[in-house]
C-alpha positions in Angstrom: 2.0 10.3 46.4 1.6 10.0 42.8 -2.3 10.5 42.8 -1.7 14.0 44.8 1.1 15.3 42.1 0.0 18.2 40.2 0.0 18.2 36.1 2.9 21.2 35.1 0.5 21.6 31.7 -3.1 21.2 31.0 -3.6 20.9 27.2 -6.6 22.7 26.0 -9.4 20.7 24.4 -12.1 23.7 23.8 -12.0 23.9 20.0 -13.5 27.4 20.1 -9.8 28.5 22.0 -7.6 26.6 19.5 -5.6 29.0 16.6 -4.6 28.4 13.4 -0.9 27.3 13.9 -0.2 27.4 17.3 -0.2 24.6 19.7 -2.3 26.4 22.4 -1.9 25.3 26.3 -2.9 26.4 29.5 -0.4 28.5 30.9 2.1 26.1 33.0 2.6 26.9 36.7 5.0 29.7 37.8 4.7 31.3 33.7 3.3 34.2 33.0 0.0 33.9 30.7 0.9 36.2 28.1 4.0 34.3 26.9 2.0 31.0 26.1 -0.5 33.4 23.6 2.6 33.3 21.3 4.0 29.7 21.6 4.0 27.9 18.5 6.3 25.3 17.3 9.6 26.9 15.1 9.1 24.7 11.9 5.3 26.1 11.6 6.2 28.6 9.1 8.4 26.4 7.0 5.2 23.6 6.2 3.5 25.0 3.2 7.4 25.3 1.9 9.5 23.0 -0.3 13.3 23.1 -0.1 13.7 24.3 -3.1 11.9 27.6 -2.4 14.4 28.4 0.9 17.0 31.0 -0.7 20.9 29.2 0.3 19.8 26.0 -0.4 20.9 24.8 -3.2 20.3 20.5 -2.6 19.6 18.2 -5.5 16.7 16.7 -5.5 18.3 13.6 -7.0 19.7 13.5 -3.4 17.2 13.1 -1.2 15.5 10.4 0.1 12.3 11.7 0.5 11.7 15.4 -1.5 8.7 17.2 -1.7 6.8 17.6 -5.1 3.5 18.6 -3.8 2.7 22.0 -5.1 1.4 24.7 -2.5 -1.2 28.3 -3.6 1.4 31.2 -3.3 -0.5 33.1 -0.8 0.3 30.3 1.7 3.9 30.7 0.5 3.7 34.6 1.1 2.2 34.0 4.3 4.9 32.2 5.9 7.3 35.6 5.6 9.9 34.2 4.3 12.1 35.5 1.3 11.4 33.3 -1.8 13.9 31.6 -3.8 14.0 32.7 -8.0 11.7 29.9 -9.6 14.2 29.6 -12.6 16.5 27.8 -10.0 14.1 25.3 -8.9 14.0 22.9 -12.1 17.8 23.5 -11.6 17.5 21.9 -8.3 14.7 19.4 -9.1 17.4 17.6 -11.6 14.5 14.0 -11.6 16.9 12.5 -14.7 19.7 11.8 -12.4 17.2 10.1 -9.8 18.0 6.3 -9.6 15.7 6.0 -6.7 13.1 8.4 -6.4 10.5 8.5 -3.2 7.4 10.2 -4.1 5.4 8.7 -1.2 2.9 9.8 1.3 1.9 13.2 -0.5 -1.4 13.0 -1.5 -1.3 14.1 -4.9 -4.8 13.2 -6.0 -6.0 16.9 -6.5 -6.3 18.5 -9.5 -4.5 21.2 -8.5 -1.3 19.3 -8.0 -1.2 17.1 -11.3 1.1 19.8 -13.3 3.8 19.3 -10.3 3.0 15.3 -10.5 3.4 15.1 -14.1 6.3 17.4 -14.4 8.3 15.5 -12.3 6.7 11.5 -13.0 8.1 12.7 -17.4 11.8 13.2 -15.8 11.9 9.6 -14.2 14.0 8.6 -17.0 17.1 7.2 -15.1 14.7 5.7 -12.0 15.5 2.3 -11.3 13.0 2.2 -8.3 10.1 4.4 -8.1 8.0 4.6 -5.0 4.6 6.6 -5.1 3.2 4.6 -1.9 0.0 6.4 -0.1 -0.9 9.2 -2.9 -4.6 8.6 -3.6 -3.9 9.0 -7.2 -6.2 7.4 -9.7 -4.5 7.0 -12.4 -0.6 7.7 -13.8 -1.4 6.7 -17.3 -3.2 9.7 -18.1 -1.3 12.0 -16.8 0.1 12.3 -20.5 0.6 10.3 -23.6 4.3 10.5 -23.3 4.7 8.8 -19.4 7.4 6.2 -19.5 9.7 5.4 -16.8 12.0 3.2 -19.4 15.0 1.9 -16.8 12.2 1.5 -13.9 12.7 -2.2 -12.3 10.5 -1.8 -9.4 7.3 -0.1 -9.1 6.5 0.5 -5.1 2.6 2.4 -5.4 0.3 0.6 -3.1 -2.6 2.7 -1.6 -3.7 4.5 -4.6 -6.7 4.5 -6.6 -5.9 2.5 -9.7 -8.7 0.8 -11.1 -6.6 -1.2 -13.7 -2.9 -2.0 -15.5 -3.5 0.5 -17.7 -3.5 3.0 -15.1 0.4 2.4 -15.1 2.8 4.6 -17.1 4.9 1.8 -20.0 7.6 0.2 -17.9 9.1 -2.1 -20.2 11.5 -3.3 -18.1 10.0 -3.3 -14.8 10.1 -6.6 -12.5 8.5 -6.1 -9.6 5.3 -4.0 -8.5 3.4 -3.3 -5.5 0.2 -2.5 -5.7 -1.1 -3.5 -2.5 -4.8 -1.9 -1.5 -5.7 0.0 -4.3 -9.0 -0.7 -6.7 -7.4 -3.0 -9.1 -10.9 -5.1 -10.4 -9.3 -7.3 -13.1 -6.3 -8.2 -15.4 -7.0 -6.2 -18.1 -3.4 -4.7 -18.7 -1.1 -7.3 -16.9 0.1 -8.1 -20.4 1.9 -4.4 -20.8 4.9 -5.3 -18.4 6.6 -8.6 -20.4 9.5 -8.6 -17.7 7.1 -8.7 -15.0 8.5 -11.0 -12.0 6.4 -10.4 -8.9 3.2 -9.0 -8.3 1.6 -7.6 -5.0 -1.9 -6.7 -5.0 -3.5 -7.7 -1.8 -6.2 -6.4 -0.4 -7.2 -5.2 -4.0 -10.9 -5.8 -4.7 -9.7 -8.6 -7.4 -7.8 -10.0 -5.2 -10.9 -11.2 -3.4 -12.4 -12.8 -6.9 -12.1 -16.3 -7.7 -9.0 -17.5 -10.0 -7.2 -13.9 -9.6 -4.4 -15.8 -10.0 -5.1 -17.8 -12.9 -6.1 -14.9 -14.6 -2.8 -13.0 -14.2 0.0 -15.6 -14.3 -2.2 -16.9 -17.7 -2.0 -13.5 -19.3 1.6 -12.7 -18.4 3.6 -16.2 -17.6 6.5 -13.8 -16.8 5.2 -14.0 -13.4 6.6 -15.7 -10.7 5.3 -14.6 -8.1 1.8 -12.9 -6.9 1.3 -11.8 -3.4 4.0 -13.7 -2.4 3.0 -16.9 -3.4 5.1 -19.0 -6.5 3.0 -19.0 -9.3 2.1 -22.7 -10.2 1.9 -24.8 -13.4 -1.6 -25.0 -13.5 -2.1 -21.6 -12.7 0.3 -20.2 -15.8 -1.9 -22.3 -17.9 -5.1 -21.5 -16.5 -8.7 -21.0 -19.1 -11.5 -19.2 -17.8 -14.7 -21.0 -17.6 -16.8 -20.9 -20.9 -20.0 -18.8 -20.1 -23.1 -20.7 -20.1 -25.4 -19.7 -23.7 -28.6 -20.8 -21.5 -27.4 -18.2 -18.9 -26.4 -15.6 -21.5 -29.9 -16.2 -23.0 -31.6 -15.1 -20.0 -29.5 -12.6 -19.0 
């Protein structure tokens, strides 16, 4: 019967017995103890690693769908025992400038200690037609340096970051369409800096929640079609904030 069969593992769930690394079980039925002490999954020593540091690898980066920027200390590199690739060969490999679609996603590249391999590779971006930097917690691009352009960018994809404003955003002079879905966008201020601008995505943003967002963006760039989805309207391209109230301003 089903309730009488017996489990073949029992995962452990004491954190005091759990190791660094090693995906610790109870030793199965019929197994000998001492082999589970050194069962660990294959790729473990590889996950502090990007490609470009395994020696007889010698993929482009421009190839990739998905490559790994996100810089790592060296003594976790040491740690993992495994011979180290020449570092003059890894700008070789990280060839950004032919990248027509670069995928920066999902790396969390907030920390200080990871803005010289952000900015590095964000300044070769010069050939990018699509740029997607979803999920990275980073606050702002802009100021990363004075130089950051991604001049042939036509789509933007950066949603769950911490931009506060436009400005934030590198120049993209000919940039169509950005997603900027639940970051900390809080106003308009900068919408005027992409002239080509198309469509807009900024749900969930905290001024997507004020009153007129719209107005307020398809009045200040009437490039814009479209803004979460939703065609821009006549009345909306055309929109004029509310004048304050000198009474109110008085007592304020």
């Amino acid at each position: 019967m089903a309730g009488s069969r017996r489990r073949k593992f029992n995962y452990e769930t004491d954190i005091s017995k759990i190791q660094t690394d090693k995906v610790l079980i109870k030793s199965p039925v019929g197994i000998n103890e001492d082999l589970t002490d050194s069962m660990q999954l294959p790729s473990a020593r590889y996950k502090y690693l990007k490609w470009t540091d395994l020696k007889g690898i010698d993929t482009k980066g421009s190839t990739l769908r998905s490559p790994r920027i996100r810089a790592t200390p060296i003594e976790y590199k040491k740690a993992s025992n495994i011979p180290l690739k020449n570092s003059s060969d890894i700008s070789r490999q990280e060839d950004w400038e032919r990248s027509a679609v670069a995928n920066l996603s999902y790396q969390e590249l907030q920390h200080t200690y990871q803005s010289e391999a952000l900015q590095s590779s964000l300044q070769r971006l010069k050939d990018a037609a699509v740029v997607r930097l979803n999920c990275n917690r980073v606050k702002s691009l802009n100021s990363l340096g004075s130089s950051l352009t991604f001049p042939k960018c036509r789509a933007l994809y950066a949603a769950k970051n911490h931009f506060d404003s436009f400005e934030d955003l590198p120049s993209m002079p000919l940039v169509e369409h950005v997603d900027l879905r639940q970051t900390n966008i809080s106003s308009a201020t900068g919408i005027h800096r992409f002239p080509n601008l198309i469509t807009l995505n900024i749900e969930e943003c905290p001024f997507s929640f004020t009153e007129d967002f719209r107005g307020y963006l398809a009045s200040q760039n009437k490039n814009v079609q479209l803004i979460n989805n939703i065609a821009v309207t006549f009345d909306e391209q055309n929109f004029k904030p509310p004048k304050k109230n000198k009474k109110e301003d008085k007592k304020k």
